[in-house]
Backbone as ProteinMPNN parsed JSONL, in Angstrom:
{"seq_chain_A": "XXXXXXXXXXXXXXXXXXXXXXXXXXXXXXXXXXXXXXXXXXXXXXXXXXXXXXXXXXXXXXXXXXXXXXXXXXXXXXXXXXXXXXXXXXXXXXXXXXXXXXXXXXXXXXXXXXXXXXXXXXXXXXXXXXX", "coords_chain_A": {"N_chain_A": [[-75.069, -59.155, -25.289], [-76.404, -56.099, -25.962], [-79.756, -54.436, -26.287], [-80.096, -52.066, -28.348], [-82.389, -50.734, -29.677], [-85.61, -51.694, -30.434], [-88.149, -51.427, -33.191], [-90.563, -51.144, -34.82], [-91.531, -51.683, -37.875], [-93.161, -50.645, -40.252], [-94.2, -48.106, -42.039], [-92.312, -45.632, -44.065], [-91.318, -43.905, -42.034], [-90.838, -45.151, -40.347], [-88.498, -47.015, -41.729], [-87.024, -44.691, -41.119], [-86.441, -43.496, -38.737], [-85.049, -46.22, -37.839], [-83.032, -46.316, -38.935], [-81.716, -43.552, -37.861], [-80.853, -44.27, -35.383], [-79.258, -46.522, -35.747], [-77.183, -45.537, -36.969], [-76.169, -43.617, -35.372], [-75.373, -45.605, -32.973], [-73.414, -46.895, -34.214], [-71.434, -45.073, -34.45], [-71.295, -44.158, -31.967], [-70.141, -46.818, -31.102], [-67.201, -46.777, -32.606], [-67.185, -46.673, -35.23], [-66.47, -45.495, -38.39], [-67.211, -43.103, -40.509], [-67.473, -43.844, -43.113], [-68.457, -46.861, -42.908], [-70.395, -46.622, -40.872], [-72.315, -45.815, -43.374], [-72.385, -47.907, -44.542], [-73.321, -49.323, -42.691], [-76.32, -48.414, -41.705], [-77.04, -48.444, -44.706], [-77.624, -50.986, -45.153], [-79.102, -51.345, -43.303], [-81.423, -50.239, -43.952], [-81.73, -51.785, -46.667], [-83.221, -53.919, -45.837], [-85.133, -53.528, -44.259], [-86.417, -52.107, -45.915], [-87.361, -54.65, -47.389], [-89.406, -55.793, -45.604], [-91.419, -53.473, -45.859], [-92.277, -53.809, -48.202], [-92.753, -56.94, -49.15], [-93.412, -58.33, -46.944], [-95.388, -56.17, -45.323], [-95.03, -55.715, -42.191], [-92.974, -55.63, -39.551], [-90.139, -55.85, -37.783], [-87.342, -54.038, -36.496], [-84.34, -54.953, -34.39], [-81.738, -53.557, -33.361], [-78.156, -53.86, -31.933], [-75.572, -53.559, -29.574], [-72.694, -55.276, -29.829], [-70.457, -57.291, -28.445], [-66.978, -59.644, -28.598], [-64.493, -61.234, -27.091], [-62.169, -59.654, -28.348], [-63.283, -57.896, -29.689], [-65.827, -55.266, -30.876], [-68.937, -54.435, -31.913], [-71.761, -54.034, -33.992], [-74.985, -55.563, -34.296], [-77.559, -56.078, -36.507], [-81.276, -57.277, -36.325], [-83.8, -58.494, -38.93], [-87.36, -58.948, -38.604], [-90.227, -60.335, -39.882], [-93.369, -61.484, -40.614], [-94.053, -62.483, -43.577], [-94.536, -63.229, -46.57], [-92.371, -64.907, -47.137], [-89.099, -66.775, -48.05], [-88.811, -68.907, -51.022], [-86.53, -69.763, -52.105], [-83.578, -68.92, -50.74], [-81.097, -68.97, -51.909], [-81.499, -68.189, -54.448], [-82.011, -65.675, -53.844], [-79.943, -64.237, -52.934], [-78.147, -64.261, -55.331], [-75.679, -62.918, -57.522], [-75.919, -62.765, -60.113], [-78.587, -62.25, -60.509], [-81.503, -61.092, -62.287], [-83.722, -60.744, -61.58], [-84.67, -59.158, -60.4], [-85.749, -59.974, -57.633], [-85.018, -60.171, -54.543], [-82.546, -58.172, -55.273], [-81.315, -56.266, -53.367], [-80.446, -58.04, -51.215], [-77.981, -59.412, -52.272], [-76.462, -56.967, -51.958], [-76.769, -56.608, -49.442], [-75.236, -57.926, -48.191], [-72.842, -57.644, -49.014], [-72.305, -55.389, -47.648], [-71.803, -55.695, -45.353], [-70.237, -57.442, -42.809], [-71.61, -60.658, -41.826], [-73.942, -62.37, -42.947], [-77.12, -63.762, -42.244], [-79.819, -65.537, -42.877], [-82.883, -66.46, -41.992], [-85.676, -68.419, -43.948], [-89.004, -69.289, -43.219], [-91.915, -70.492, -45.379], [-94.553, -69.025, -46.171], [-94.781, -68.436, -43.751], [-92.838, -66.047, -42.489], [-89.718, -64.443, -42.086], [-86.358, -64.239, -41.284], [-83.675, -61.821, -40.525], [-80.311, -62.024, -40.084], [-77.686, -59.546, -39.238], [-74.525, -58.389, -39.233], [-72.033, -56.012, -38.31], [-68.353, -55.824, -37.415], [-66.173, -54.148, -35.488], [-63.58, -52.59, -37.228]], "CA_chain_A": [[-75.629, -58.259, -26.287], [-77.413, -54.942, -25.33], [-80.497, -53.845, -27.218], [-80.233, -50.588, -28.433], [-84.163, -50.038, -30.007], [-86.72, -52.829, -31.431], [-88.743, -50.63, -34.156], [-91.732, -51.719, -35.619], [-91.049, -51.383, -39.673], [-94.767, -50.338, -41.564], [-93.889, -47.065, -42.986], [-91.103, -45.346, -44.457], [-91.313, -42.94, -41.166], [-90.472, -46.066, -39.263], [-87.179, -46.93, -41.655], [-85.802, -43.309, -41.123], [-85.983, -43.979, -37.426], [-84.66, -47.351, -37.217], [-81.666, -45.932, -39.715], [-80.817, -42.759, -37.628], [-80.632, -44.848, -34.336], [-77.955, -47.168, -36.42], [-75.867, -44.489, -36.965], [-75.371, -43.011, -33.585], [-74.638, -46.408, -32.4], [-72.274, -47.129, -35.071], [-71.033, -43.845, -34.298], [-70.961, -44.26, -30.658], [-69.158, -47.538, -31.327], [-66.354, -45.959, -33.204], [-67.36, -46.891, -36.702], [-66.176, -44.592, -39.395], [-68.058, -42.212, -41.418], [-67.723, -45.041, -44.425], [-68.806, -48.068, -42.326], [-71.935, -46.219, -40.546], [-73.357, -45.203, -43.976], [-72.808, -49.242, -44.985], [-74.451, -50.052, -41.709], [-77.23, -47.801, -42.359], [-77.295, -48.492, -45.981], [-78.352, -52.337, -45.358], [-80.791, -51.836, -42.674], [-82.344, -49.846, -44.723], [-82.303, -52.609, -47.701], [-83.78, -54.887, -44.994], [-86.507, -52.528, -44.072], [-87.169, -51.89, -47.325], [-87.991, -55.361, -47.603], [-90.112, -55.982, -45.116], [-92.361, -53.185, -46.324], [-92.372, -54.35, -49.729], [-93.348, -58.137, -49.113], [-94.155, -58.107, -45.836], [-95.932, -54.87, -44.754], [-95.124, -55.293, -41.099], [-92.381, -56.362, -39.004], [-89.614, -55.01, -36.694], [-85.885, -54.416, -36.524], [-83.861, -55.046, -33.282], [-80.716, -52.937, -32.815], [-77.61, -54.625, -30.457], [-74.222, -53.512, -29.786], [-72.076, -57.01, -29.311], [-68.872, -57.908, -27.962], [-66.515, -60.634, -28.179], [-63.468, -60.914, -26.522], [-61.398, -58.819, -29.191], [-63.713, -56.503, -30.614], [-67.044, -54.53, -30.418], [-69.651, -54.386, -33.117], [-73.051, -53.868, -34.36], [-75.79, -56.649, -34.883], [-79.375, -55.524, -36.779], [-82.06, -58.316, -37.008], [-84.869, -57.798, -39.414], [-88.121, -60.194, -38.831], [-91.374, -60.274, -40.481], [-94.294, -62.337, -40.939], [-94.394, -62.56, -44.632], [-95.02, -64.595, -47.383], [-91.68, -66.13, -46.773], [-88.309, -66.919, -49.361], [-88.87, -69.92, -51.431], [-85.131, -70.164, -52.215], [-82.668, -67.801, -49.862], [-79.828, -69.175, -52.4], [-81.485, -67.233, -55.56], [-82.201, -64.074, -53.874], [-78.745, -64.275, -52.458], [-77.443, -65.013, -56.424], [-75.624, -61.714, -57.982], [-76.832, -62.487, -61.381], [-80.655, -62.371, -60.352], [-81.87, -59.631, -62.772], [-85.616, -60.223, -62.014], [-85.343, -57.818, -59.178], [-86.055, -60.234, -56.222], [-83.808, -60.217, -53.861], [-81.77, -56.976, -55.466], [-80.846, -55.348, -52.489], [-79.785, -58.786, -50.475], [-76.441, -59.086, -52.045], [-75.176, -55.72, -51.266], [-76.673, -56.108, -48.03], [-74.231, -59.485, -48.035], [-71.144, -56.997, -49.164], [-71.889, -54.202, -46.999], [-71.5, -56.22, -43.721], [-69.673, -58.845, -41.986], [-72.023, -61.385, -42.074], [-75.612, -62.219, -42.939], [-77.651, -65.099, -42.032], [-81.719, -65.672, -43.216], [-83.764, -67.938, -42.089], [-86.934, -67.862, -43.941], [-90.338, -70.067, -43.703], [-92.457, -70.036, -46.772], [-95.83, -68.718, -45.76], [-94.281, -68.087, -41.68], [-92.01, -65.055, -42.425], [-88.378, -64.121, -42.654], [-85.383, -63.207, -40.161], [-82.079, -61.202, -41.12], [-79.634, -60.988, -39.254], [-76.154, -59.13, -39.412], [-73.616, -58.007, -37.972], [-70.201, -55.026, -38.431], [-67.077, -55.844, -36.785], [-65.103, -52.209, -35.638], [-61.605, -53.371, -37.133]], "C_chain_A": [[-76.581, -57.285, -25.601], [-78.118, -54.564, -26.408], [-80.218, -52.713, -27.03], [-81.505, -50.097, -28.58], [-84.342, -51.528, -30.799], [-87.754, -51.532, -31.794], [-89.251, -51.155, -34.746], [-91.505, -51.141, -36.966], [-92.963, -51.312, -39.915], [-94.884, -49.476, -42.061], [-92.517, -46.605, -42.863], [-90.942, -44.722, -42.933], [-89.958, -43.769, -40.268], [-88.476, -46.678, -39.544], [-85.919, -45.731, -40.931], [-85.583, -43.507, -39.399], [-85.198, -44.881, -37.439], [-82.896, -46.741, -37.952], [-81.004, -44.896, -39.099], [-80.401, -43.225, -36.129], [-79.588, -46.165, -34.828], [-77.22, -46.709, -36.642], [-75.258, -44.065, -35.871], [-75.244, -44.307, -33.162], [-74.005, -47.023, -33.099], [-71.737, -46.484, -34.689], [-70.019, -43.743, -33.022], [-69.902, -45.373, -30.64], [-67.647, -47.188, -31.604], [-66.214, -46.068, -34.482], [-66.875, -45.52, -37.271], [-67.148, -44.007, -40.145], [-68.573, -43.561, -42.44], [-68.297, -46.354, -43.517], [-70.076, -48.157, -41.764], [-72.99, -46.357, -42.156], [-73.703, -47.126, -44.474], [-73.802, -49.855, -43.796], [-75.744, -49.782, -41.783], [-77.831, -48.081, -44.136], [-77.938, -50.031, -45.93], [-79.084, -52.563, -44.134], [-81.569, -51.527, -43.527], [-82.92, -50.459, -45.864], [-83.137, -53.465, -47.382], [-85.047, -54.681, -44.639], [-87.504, -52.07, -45.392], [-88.688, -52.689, -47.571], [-88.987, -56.327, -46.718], [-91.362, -55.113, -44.932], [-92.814, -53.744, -47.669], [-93.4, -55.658, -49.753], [-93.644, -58.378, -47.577], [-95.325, -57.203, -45.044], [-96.082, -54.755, -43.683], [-94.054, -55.915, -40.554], [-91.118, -55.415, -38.244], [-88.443, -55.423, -36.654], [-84.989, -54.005, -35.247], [-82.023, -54.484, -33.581], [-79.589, -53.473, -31.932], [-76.587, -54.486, -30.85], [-73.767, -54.835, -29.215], [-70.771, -56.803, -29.373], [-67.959, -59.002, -28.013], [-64.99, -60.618, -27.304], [-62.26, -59.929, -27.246], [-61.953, -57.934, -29.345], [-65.376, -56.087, -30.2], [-67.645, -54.512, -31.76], [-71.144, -53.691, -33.38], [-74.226, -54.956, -34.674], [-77.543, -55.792, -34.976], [-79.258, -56.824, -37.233], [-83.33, -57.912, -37.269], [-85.97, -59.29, -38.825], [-89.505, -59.679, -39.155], [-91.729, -62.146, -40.388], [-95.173, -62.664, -42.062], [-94.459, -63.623, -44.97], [-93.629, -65.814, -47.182], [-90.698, -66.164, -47.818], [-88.226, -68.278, -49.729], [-87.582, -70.458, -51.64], [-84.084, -69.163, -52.21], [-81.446, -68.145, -51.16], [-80.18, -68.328, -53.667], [-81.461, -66.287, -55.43], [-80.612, -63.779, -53.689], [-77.486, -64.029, -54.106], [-77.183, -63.411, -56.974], [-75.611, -61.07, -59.489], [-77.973, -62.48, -61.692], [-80.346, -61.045, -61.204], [-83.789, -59.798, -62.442], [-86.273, -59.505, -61.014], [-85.246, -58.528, -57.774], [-84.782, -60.64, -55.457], [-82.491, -58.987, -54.147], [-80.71, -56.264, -54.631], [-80.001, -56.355, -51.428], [-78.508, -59.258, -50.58], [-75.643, -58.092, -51.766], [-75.787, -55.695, -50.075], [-74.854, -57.016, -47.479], [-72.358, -58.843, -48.368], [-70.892, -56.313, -48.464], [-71.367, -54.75, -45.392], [-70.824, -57.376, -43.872], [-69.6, -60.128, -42.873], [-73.192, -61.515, -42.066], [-76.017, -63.356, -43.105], [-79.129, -64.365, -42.392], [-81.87, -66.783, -43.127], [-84.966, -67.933, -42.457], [-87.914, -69.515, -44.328], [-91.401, -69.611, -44.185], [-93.867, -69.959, -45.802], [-96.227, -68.329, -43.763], [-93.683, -66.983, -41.562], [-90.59, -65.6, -42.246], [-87.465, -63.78, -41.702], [-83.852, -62.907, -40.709], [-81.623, -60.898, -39.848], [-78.234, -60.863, -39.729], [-75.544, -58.155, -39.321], [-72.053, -57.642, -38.758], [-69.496, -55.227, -37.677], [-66.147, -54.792, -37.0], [-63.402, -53.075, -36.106], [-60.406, -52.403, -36.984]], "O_chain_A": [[-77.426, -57.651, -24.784], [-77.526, -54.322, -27.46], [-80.062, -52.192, -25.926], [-81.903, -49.185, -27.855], [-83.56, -52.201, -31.471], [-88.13, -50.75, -30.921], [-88.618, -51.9, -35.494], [-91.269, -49.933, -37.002], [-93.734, -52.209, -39.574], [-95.801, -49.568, -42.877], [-91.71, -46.927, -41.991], [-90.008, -45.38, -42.475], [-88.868, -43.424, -39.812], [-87.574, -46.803, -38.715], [-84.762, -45.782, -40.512], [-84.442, -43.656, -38.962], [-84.168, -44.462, -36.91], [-81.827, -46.847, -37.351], [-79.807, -44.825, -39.379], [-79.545, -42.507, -35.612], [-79.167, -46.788, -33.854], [-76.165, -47.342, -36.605], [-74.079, -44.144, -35.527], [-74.327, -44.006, -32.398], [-73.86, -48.145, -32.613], [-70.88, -47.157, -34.117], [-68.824, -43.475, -32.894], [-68.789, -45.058, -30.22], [-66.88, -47.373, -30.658], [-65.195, -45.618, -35.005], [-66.92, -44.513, -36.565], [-68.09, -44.761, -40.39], [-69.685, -44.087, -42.494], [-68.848, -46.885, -44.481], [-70.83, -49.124, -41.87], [-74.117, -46.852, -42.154], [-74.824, -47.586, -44.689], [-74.754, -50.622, -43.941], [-76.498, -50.744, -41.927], [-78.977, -47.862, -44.527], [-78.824, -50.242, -46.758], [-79.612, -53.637, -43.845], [-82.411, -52.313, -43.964], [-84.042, -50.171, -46.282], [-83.874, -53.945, -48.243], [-85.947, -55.518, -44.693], [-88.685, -51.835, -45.646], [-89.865, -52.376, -47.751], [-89.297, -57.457, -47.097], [-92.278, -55.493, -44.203], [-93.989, -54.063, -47.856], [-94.544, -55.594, -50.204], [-94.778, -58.857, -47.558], [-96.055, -57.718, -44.197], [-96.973, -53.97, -43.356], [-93.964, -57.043, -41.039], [-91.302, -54.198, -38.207], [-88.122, -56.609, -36.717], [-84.871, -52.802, -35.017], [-81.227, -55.3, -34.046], [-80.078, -53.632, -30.813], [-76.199, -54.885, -31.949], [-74.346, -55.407, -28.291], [-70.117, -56.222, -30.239], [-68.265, -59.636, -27.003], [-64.634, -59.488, -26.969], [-61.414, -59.487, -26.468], [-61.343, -56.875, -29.199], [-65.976, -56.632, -29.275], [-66.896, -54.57, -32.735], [-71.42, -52.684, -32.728], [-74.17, -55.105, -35.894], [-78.297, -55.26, -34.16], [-78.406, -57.45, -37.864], [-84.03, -57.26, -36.494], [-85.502, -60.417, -38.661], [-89.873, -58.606, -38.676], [-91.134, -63.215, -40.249], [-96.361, -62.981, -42.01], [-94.468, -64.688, -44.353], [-93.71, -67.04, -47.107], [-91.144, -65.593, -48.813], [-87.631, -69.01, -48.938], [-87.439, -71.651, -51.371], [-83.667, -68.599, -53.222], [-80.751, -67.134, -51.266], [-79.227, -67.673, -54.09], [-81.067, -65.546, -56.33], [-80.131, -62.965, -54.477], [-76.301, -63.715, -53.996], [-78.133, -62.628, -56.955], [-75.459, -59.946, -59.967], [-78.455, -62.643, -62.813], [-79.444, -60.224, -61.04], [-84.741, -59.181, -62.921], [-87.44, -59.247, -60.719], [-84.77, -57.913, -56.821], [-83.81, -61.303, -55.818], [-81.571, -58.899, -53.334], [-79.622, -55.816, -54.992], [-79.056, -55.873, -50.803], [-77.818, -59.537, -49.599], [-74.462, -58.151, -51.421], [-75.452, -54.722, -49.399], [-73.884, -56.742, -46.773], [-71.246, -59.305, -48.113], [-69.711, -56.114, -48.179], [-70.676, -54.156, -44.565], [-70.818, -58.143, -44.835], [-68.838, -60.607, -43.713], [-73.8, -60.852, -41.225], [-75.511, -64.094, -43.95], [-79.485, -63.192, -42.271], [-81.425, -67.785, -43.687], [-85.737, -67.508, -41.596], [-87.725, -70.405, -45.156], [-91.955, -68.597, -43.758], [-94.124, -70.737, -44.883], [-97.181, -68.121, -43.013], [-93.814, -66.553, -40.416], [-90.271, -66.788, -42.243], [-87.831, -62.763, -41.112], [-83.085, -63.729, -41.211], [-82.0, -60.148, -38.948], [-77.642, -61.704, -40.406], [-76.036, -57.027, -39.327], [-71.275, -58.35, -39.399], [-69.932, -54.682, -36.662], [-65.526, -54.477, -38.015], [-62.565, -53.772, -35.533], [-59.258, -52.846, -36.928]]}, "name": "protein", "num_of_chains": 1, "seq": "XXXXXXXXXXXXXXXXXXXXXXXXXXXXXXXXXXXXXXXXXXXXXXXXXXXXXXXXXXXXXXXXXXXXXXXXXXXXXXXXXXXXXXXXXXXXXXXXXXXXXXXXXXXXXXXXXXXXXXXXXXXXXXXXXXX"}
């Protein structure tokens, strides 16, 4: 795995960076117009939420390889309050807002893993496969 950029998330300034340096290496990859804006479209839900309930934390960039194919992997991590239960935010009949943005991160990509400890912070990660 090669880092592309680690980007400290604490203002919006900081998403629009971390989001136009996901594009050009989607880009560069050979992602599609439609596949960049999903790659872009769920850092940015990720970033969101690590201003939101977090207010500090940093998202790592990494083109990855396996023996078939080439990809994309963003991981978000913060040192927030933490998700009491990853399976409700995850749930796509939540209407009470929390978690909102974590199932379409969960459609727009691959795959998405969280590991979060309650009162330790939060880590996202996930990852586009060029098909």
């Amino acid at each position: 795995m090669k880092t592309i950029l680690e980007v400290s998330i604490h203002t919006e300034s900081d998403i629009i960076t971390a989001r136009q340096v996901a594009r050009e290496t989607a880009k560069s990859i050979g992602f599609d117009i439609v596949d960049q804006a999903r790659i872009v479209t769920a850092l940015g839900e990720v970033a969101k939420n690590i201003i939101m309930y977090a207010h500090l934390g940093f998202i790592t960039i990494r083109f990855i390889e396996n023996e078939v194919n080439k990809g994309i992997s963003i991981t978000a991590v913060d040192k927030g309050p933490g998700i009491l239960d990853i399976k409700s935010v995850l749930d796509e009949s939540n209407t009470k807002g929390l978690g909102a943005g974590l199932p379409g991160v969960r459609r727009l990509m691959d795959t998405l893993e969280i590991e979060s400890d309650v009162g330790k912070g939060t880590k996202v990660r996930m990852e586009k496969w060029l098909r």
